[in-house]
N, CA, C and O atoms as CSV, one atom per row, in Angstrom:
chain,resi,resn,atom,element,x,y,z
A,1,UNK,N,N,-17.137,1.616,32.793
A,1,UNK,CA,C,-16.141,1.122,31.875
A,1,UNK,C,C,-16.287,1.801,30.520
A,1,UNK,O,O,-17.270,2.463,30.187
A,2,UNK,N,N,-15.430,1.618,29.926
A,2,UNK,CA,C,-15.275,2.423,28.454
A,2,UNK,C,C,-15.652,1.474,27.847
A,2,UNK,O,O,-15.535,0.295,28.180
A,3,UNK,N,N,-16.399,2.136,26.399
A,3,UNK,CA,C,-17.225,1.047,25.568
A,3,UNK,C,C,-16.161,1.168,24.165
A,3,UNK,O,O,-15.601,2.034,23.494
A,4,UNK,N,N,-16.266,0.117,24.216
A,4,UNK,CA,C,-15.008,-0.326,22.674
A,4,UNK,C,C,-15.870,0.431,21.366
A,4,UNK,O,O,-17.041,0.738,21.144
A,5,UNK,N,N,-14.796,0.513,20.785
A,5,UNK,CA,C,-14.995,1.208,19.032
A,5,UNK,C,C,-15.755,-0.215,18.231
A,5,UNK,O,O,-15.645,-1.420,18.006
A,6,UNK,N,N,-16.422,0.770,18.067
A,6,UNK,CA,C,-16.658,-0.365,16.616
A,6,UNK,C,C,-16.886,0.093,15.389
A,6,UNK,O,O,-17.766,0.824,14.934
A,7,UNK,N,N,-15.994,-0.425,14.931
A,7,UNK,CA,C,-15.090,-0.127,13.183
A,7,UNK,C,C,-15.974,-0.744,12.379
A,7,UNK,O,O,-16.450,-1.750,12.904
A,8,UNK,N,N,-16.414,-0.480,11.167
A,8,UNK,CA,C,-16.825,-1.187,10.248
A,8,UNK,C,C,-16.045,-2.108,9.796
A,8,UNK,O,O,-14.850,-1.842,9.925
A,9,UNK,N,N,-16.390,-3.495,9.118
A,9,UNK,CA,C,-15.596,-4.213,8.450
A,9,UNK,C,C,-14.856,-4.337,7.142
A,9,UNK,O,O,-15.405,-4.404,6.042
A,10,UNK,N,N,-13.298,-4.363,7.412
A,10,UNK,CA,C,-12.815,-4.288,6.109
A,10,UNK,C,C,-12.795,-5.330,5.025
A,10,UNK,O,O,-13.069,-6.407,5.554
A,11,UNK,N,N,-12.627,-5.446,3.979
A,11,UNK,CA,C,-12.612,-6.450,3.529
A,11,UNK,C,C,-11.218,-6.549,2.137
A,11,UNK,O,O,-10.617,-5.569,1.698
A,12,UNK,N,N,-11.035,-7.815,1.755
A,12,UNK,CA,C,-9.403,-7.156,1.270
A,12,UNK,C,C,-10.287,-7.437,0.023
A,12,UNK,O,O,-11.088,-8.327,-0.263
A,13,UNK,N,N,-9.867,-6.431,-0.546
A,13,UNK,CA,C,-10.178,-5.898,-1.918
A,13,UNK,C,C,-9.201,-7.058,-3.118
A,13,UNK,O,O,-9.138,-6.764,-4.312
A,14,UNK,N,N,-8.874,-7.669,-2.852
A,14,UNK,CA,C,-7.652,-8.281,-3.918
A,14,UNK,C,C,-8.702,-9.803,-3.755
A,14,UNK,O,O,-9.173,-10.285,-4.786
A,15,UNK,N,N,-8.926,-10.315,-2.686
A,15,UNK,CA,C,-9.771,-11.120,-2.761
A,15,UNK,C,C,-11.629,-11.570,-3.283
A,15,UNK,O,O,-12.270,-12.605,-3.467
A,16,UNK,N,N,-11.890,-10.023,-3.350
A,16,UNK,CA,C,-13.468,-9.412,-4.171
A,16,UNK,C,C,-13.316,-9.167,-5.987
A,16,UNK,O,O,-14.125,-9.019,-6.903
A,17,UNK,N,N,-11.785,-9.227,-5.872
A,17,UNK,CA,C,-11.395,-9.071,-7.696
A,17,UNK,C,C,-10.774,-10.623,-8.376
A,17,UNK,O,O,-10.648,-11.032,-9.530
A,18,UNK,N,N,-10.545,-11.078,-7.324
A,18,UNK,CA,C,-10.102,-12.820,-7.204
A,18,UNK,C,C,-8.703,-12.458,-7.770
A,18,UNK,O,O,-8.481,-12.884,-8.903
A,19,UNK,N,N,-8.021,-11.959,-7.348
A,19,UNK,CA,C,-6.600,-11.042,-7.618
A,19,UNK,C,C,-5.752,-12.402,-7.299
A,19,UNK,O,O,-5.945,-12.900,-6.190
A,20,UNK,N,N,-4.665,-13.159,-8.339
A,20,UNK,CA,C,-3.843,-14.118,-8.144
A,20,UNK,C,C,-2.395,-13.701,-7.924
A,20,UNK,O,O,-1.585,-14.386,-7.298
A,21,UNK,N,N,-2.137,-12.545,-8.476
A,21,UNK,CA,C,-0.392,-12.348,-8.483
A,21,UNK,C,C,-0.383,-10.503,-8.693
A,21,UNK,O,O,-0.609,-9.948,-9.768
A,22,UNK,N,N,-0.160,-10.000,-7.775
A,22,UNK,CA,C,0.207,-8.861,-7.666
A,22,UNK,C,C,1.495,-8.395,-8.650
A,22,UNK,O,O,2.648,-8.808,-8.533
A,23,UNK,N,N,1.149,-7.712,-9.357
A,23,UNK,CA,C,2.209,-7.199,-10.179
A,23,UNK,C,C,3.180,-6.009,-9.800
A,23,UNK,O,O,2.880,-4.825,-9.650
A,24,UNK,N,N,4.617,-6.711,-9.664
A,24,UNK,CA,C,5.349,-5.189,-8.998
A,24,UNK,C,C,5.666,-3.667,-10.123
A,24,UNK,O,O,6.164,-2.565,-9.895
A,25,UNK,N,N,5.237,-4.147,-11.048
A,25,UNK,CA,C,5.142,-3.022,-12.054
A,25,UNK,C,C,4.020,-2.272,-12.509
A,25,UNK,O,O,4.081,-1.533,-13.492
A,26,UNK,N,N,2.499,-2.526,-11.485
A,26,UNK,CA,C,1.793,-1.909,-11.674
A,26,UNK,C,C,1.429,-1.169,-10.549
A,26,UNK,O,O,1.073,-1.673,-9.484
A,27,UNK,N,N,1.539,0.325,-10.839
A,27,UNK,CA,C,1.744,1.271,-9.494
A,27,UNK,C,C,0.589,1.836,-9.284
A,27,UNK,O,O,0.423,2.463,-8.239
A,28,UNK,N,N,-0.275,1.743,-10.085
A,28,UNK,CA,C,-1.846,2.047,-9.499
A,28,UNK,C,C,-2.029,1.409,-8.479
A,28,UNK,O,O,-2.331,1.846,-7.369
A,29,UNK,N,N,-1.863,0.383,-8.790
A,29,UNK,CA,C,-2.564,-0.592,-7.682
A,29,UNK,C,C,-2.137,-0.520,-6.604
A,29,UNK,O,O,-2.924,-0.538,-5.658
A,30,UNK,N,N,-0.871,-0.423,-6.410
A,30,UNK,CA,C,-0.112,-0.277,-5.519
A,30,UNK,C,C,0.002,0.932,-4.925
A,30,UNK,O,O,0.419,0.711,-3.789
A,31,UNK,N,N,-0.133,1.984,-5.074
A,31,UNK,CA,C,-0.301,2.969,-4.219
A,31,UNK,C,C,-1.610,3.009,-3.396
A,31,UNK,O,O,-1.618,4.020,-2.693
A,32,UNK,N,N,-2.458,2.430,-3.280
A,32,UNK,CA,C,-3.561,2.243,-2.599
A,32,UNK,C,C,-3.055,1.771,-1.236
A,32,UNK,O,O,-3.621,2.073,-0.186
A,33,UNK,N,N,-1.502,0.700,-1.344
A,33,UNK,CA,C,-1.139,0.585,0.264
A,33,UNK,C,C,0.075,1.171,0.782
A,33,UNK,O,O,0.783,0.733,1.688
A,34,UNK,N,N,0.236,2.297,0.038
A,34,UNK,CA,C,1.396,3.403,0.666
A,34,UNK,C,C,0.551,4.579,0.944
A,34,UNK,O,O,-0.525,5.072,0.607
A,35,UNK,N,N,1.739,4.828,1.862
A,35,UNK,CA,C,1.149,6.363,2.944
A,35,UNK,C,C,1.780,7.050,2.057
A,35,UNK,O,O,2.590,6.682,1.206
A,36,UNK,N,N,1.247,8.358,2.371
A,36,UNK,CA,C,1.576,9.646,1.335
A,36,UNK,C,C,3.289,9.907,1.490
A,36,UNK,O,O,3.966,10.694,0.828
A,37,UNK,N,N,3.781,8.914,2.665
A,37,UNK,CA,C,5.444,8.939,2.809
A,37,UNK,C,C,5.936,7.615,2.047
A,37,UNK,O,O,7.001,7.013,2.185
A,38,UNK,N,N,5.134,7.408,1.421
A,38,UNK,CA,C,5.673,6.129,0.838
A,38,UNK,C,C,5.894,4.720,1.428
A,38,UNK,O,O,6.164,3.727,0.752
A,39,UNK,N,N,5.728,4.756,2.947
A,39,UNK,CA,C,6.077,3.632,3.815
A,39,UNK,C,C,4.234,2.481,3.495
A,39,UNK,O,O,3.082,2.916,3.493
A,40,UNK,N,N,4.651,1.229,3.308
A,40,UNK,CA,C,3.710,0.239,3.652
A,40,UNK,C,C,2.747,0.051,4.697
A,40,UNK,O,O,2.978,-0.407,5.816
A,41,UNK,N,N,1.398,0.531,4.137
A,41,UNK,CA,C,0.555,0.582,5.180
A,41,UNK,C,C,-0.176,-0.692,5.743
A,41,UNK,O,O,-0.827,-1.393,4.968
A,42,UNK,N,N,-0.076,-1.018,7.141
A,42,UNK,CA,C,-0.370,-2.129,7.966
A,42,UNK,C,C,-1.823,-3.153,7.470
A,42,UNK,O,O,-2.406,-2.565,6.559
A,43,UNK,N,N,-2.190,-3.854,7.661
A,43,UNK,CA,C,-3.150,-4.777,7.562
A,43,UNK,C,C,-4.521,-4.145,7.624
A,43,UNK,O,O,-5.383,-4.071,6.749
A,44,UNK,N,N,-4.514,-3.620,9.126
A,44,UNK,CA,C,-5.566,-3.376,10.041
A,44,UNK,C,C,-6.061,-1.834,9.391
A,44,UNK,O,O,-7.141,-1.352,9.735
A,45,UNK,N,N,-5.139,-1.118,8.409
A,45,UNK,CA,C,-5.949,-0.232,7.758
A,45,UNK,C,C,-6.364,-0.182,6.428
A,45,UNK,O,O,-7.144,0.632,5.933
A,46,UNK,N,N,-5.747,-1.181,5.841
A,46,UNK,CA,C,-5.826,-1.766,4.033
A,46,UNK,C,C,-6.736,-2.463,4.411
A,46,UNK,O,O,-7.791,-2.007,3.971
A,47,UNK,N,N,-6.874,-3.272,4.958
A,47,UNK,CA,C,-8.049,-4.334,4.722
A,47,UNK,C,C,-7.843,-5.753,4.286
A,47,UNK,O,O,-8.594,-6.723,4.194
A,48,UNK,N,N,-6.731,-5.572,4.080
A,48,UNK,CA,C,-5.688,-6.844,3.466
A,48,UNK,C,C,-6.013,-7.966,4.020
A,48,UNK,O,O,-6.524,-7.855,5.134
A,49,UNK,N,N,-5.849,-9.283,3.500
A,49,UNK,CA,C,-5.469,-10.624,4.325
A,49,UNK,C,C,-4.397,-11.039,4.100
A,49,UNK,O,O,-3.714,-10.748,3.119
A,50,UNK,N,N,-4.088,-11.825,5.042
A,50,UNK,CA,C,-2.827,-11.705,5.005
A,50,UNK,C,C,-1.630,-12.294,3.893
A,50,UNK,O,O,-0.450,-11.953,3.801
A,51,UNK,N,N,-2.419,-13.328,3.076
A,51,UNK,CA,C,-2.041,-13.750,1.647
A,51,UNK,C,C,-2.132,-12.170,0.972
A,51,UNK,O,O,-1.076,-11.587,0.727
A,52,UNK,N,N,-3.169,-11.651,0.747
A,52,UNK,CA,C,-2.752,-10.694,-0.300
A,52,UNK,C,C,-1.947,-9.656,0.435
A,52,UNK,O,O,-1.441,-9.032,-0.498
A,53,UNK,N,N,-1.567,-9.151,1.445
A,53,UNK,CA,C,-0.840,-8.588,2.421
A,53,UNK,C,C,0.743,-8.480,1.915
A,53,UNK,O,O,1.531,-7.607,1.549
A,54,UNK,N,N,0.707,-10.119,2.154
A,54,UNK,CA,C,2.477,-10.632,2.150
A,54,UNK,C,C,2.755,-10.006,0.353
A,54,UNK,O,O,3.727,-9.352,-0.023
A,55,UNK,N,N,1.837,-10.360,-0.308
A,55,UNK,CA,C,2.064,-10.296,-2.113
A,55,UNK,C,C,2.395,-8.777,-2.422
A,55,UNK,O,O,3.271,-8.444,-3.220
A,56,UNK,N,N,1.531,-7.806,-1.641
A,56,UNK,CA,C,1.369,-6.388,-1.887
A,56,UNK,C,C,3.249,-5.924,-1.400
A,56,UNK,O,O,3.988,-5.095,-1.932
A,57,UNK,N,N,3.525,-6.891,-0.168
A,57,UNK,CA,C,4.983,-6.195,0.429
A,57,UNK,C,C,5.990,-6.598,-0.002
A,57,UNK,O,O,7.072,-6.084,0.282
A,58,UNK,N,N,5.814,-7.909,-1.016
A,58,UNK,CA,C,7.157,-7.923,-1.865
A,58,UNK,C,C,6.907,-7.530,-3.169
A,58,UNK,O,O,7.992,-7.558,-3.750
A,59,UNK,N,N,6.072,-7.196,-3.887
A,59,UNK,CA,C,5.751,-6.584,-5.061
A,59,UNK,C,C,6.590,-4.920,-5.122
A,59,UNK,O,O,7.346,-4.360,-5.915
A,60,UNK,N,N,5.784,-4.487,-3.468
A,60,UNK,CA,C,6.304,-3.099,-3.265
A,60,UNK,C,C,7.946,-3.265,-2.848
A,60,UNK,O,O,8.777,-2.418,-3.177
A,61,UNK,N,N,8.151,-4.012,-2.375
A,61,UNK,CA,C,10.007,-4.056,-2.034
A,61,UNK,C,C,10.534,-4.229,-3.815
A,61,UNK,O,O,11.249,-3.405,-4.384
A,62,UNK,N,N,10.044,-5.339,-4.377
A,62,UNK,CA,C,10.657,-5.268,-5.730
A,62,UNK,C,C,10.487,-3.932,-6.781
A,62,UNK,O,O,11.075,-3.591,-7.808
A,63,UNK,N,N,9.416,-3.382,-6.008
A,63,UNK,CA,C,9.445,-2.115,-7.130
A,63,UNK,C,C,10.729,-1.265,-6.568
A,63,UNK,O,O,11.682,-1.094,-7.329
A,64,UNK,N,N,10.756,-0.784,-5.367
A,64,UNK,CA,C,11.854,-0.304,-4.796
A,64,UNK,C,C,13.197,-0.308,-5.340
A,64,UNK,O,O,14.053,0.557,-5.523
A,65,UNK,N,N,13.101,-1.722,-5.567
A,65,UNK,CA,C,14.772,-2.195,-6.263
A,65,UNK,C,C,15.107,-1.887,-7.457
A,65,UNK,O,O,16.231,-1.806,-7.952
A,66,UNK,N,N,14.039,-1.707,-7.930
A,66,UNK,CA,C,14.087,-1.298,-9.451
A,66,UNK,C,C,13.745,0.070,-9.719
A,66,UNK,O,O,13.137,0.410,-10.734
A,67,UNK,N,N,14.083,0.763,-8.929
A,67,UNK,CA,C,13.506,2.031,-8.645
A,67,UNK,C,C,12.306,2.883,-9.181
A,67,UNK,O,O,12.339,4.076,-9.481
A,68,UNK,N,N,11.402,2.155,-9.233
A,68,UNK,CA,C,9.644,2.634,-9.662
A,68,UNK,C,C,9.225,3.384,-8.346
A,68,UNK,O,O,8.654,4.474,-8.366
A,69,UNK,N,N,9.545,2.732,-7.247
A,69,UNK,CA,C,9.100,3.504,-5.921
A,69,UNK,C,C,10.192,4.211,-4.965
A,69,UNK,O,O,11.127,3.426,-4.805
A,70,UNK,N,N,10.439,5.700,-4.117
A,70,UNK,CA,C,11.247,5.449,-3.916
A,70,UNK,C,C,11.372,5.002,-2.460
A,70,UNK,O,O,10.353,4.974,-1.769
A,71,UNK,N,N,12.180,4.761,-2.111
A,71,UNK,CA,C,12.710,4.143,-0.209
A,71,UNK,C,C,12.263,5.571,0.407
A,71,UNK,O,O,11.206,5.372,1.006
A,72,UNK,N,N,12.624,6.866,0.497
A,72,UNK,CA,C,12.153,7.530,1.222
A,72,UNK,C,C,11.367,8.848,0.472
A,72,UNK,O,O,11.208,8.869,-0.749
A,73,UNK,N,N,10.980,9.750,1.208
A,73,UNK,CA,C,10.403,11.075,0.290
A,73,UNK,C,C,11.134,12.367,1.123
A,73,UNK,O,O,10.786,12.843,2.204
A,74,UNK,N,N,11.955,12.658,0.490
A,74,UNK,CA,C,12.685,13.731,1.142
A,74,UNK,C,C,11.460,15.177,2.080
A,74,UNK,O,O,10.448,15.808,1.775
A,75,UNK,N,N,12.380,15.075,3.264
A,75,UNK,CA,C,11.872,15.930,4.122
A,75,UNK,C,C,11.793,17.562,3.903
A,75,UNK,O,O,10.832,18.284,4.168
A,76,UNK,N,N,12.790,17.863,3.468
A,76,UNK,CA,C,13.105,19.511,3.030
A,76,UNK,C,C,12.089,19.833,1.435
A,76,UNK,O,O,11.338,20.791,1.251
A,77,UNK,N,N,12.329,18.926,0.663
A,77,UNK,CA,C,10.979,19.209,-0.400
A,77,UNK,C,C,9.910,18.166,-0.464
A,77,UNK,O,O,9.525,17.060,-0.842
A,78,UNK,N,N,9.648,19.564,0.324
A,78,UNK,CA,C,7.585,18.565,0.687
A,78,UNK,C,C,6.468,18.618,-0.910
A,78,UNK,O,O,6.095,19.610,-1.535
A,79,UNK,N,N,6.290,17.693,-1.076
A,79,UNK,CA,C,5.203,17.969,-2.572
A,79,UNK,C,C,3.733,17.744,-2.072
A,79,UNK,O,O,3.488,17.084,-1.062
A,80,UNK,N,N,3.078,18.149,-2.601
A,80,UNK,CA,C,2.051,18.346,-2.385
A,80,UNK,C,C,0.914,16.740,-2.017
A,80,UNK,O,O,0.127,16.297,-1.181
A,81,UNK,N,N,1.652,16.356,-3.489
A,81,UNK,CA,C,1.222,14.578,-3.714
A,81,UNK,C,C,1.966,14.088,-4.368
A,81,UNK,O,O,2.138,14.017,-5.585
A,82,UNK,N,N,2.669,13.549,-3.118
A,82,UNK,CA,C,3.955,12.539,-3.967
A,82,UNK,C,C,3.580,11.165,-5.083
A,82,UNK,O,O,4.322,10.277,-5.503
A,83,UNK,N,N,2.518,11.361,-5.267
A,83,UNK,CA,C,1.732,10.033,-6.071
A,83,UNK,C,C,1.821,10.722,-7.341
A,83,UNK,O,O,1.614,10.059,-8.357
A,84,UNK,N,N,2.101,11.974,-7.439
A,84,UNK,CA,C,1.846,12.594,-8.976
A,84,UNK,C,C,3.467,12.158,-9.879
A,84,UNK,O,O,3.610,12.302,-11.093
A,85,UNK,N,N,4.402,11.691,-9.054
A,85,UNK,CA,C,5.982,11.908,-8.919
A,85,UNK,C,C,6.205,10.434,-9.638
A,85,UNK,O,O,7.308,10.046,-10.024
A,86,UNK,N,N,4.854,9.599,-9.766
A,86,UNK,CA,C,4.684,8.073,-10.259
A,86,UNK,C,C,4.574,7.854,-11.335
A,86,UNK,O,O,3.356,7.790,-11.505
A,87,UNK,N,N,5.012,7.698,-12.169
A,87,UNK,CA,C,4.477,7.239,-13.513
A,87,UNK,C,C,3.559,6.342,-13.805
A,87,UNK,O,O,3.268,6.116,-14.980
């Protein structure tokens, strides 16, 4: 039989800072759970729980709306690090 992975344990970082309210206007922080395409990265690789999880994905949808982040990263101009493109 195949022997399972074993991953080190993550731990959500928002809960080690006693983090109460995610701010959708602060984009440091927030790029820590976007992929270099900008899309919201899952639980199981942030480390998230799922309280600070849910806070991180409407913080990041409200930045969206207000256009701090954008919805997609165009395919034809590839940048190097779209995180530099952040204010």
């Amino acid at each position: 039989m195949a022997e399972k992975r074993k991953f080190k344990k993550r731990f959500c970082k928002y809960c080690e800072t006693k983090v109460d309210y995610i701010d959708y206007k602060d984009l440091q922080q927030l790029k820590h759970s976007l992929s270099e395409r900008f899309k919201i990265m899952p639980r199981r690789l942030t480390g998230n729980c799922k309280r600070h999880q849910d806070m991180v994905t409407i913080s990041i949808k409200r930045a969206r709306q207000t256009a701090l982040i954008p919805y997609i990263v165009d395919r034809k101009n590839v940048v190097e690090s779209p995180f530099e493109l952040i204010r």
